[in-house]
C-alpha positions, 0 to 999 in steps of 0.5 A: 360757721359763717365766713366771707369770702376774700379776694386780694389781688393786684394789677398783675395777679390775684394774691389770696382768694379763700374764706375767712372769719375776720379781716382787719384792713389799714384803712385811710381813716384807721383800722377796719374789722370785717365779720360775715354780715358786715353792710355794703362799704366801699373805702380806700386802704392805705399801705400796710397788712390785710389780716385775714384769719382763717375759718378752719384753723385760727391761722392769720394770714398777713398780706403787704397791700401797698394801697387801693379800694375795699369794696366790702359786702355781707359775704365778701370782700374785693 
């Protein structure tokens, strides 16, 4: 199975860092969904959840981002 990599961090800490089959972010402009094999993007996300759905048990993990930049690629997602 194909997964990207995730890391969620703020000023102070790293947040989350582990692998994921699908993320679903608050973008400015709407709902973003990232699958492995997504093109290079680079956005601003606005307050909300970051989704991130875990490879080997189908666990979501909902994470509070108050805002920020996306930089996303076909294996990984800052």
């Amino acid at each position: 199975m194909k997964t990207l990599k995730v890391d969620v961090v703020n000023a102070e800490k790293t947040v989350f860092s582990g692998d994921a089959k699908f993320v679903a972010l608050p973008g400015v402009e709407g709902e973003l969904g990232v699958l492995p094999g997504h093109v290079p993007f680079i956005t601003q996300i606005k307050p909300g959840f970051v989704r991130v759905t875990l490879p080997e048990s189908d666990e979501v993990r909902r994470i509070f981002v108050a805002g920020g930049g996306l930089c996303g690629g076909p294996d990984r997602i800052r």
